[in-house]
Structures are given as structure tokens and as C-alpha cells.
C-alpha positions as CSV (number, residue, x, y, z in Angstrom):
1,X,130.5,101.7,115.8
2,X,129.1,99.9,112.6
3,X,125.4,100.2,114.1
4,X,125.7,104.2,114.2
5,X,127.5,104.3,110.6
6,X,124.8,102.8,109.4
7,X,121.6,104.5,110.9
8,X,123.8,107.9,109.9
9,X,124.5,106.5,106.2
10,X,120.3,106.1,106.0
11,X,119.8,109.4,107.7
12,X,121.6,111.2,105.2
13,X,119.3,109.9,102.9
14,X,117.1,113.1,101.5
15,X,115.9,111.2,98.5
16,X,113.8,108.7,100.8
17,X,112.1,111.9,101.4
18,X,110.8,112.1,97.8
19,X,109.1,108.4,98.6
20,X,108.5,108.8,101.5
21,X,106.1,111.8,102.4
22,X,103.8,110.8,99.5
23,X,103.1,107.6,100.9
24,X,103.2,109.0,104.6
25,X,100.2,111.4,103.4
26,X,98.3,108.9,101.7
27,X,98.6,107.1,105.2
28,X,97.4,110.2,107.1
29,X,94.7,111.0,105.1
30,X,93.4,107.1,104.9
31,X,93.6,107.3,108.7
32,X,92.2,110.2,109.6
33,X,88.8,109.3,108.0
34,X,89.3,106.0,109.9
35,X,89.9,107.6,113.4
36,X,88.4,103.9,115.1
37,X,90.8,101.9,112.7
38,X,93.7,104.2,113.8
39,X,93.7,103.5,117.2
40,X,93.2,100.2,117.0
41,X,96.3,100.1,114.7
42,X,98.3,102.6,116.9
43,X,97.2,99.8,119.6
44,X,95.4,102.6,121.8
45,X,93.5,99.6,123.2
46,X,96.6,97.5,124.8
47,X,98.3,101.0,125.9
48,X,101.2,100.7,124.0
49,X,101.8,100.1,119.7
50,X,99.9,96.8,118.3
51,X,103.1,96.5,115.7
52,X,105.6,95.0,118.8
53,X,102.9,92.7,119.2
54,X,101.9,91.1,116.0
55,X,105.7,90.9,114.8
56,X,105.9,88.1,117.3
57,X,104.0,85.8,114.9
58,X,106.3,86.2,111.6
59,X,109.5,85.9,113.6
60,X,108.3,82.7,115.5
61,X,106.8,81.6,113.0
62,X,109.7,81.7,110.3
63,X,112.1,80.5,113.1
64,X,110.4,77.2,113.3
65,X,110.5,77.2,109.3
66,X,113.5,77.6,109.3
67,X,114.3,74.7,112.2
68,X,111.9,72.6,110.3
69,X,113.7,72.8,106.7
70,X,116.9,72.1,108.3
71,X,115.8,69.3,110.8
72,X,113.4,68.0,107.2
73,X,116.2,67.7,105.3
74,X,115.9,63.7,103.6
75,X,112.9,64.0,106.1
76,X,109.5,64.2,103.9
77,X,106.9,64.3,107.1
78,X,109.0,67.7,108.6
79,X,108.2,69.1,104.9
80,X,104.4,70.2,105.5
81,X,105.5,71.2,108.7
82,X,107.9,73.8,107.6
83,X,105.5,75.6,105.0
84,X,102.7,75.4,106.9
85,X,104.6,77.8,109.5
86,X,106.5,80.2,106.5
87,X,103.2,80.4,105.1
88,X,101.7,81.8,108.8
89,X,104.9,83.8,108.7
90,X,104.0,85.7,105.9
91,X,100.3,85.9,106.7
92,X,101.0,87.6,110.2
93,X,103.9,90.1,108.3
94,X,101.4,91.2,106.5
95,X,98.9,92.3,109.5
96,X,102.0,93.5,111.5
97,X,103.2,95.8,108.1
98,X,99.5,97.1,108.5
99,X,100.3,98.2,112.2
100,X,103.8,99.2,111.1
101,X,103.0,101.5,108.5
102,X,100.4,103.2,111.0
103,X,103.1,104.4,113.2
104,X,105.2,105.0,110.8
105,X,102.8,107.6,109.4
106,X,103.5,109.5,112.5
107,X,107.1,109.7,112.3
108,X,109.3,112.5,111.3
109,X,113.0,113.4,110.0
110,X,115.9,110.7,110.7
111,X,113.4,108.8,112.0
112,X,110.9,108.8,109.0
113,X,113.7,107.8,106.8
114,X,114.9,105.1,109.0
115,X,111.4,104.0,109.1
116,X,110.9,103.8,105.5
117,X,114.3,101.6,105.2
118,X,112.8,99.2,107.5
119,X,109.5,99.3,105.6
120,X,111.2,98.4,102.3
121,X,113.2,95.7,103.9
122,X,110.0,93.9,105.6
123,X,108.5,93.8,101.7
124,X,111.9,92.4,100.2
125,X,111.5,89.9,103.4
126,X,107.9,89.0,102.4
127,X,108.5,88.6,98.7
128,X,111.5,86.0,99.4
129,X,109.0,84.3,101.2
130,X,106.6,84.5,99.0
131,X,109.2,83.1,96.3
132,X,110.2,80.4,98.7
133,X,106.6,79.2,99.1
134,X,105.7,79.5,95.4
135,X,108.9,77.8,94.8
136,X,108.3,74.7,96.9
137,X,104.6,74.3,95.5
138,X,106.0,73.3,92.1
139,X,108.6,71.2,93.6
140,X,111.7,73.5,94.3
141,X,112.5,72.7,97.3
142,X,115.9,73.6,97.8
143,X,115.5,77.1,96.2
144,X,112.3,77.7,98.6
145,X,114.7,76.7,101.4
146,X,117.6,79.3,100.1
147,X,114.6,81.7,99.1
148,X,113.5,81.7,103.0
149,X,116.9,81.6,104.7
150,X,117.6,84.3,103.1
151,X,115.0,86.5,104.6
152,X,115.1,85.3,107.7
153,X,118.3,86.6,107.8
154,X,117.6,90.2,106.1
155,X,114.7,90.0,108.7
156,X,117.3,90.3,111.5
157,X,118.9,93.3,110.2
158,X,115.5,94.5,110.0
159,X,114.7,94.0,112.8
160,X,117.5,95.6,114.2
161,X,116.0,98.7,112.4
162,X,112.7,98.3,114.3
163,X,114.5,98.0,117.7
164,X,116.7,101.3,117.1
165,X,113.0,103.0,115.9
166,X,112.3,102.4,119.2
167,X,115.1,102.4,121.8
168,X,116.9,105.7,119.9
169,X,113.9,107.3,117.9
170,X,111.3,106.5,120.9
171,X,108.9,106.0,118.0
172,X,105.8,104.7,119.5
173,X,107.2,105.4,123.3
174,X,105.2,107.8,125.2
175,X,106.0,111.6,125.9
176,X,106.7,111.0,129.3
177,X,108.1,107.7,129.4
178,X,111.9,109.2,129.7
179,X,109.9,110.9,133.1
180,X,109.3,107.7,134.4
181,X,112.4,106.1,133.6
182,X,114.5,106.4,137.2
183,X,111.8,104.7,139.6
184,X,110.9,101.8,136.9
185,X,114.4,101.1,136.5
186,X,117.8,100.2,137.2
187,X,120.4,101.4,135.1
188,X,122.3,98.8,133.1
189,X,126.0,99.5,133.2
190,X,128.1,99.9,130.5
191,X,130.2,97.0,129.7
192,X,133.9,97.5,129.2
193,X,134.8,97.5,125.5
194,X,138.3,94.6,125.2
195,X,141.0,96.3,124.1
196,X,142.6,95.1,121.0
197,X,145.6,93.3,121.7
């Protein structure tokens, strides 16, 4: 399957390690004289990680961006519209990478590494929008457009990265949360793979 090639190409990775525990550190050590800050980051409050949460605004937000260039274009009034909502975008990426980077800082191994790929592709995802806004405030409309399509796409491969930190990592997902597993729910069957004709 392409989806395990990949997460086994980045696994493989021991040069991430170089970048990564550095800046893993320097996250511990900010957050352990911030214990408060930590758990409000780690999302101790709602019961489960804040970072699930807050992505909600950039991807919603950049979805109707990216309806609203489409549907605005030889449409002026849809033009406001559509940087208003890559602007929040980028805003609420920024908060979420906040809450991101605090769980991240707990992570270890494959999942460390695969952690800091998705990292680095959620700041190549905010500078293409930050390009695409700065583009179409002096007038560059079309490149802003290409500039933001483009990371909304990398965003879903990203994205994908997030969901296998969770659903194959458990990063985030509670020790005893496999425990639980058979009475909160049915299992979903495996569906039959076509066979090539």
C-alpha cells in the first residue's frame, strides 16, 4: 500500500532526529516551567488533545476560500469574501501548530519523526498562504489563488499525516483507550480489495 511506503520511507528517516530532539527539548523545557499552559495545550480541560479541535478552523476555513476564489472568479463582491476566510485560515493554523507542537513534544521514535514531517508541512502550508494573501494585497490575484490551492492540497496530505499520528501512533489517545475498545464499538469489516482484471 502507497500509505505504508510512505509512513516507512519517513520512518527511516534518522536525520529528522538531528532536527528534531533539539526542538522537542526546547518544547519540554518551555513547558515544563509552564505546567498550567501545558495542559491547557495538551487539552487536559476537554479530556482529550486541544490540537483535533482547533484544526477545525483552518481546514473550514480554507475550504470556503477555496469555494469562494472559484465561485469569485469575474465575481469582484466573492473577492473579500475569500481572503477574509484564508486570512482566518491561517490565523487559527497558527493557534492549532501551538497545540500541535505540544503533543508533539511528547512523542517518541517513528512517531516523533512522523510528527516532525507533519510539522514541516503545516509551516510550508502557512507560508503558501501567507504568499497567497500577500500576493492578492498588491493585486495578484491569480497567483494568491494558485499560492492557496496549492496548500490546501499539501494540507490534505498533511492531514493524512495527522490522522495516521493518531489512528496508528495513538499519539494523543489514552493508555487504556485500546481497553475500552470492544464495548464502545463495533468492528468495521474489512472491505474486499477488487481484483485487478
Amino acid at each position: 500500500m502507497i500509505g505504508t511506503a510512505v509512513l516507512g520511507g519517513i520512518e527511516e528517516q534518522d536525520w529528522i532526529d538531528r532536527i528534531a530532539n533539539p526542538l522537542q527539548r526546547g518544547i519540554q523545557s518551555v513547558l515544563g516551567r509552564a505546567p498550567a499552559v501545558a495542559k491547557v495545550l495538551h487539552g487536559k480541560f476537554l479530556g482529550h488533545p486541544l490540537h483535533p479541535v482547533l484544526v477545525t478552523v483552518p481546514i473550514g476555513a480554507w475550504s470556503c476560500a477555496l469555494v469562494l476564489d472559484f465561485a469569485g472568479i469575474g465575481r469582484r463582491k466573492l473577492h473579500r469574501g475569500a481572503d477574509a476566510t484564508a486570512a482566518i485560515g491561517l490565523a487559527g493554523a497558527v493557534v492549532a501548530a501551538v497545540a500541535g507542537l505540544a503533543d508533539w513534544s511528547t512523542t517518541l521514535g517513528s512517531a516523533k519523526r512522523i510528527g516532525f514531517v507533519h510539522g514541516a508541512m503545516n509551516m510550508a502550508i502557512a507560508g503558501l498562504y501567507g504568499a497567497s494573501l500577500a500576493s492578492r494585497a498588491v493585486g495578484l490575484r491569480p497567483l494568491g489563488i494558485a499560492l492557496s490551492t496549492a496548500g490546501f492540497g499539501l494540507a490534505g496530505a498533511s492531514g493524512w499525516l495527522g490522522g495516521e499520528l493518531i489512528y496508528r501512533y495513538g499519539v494523543g489517545v489514552s493508555n487504556d483507550a485500546c481497553e475500552r475498545r470492544p464495548e464502545t464499538q463495533i468492528p468495521v469489516p474489512e472491505a474486499p480489495i477488487a481484483e485487478p482484471s
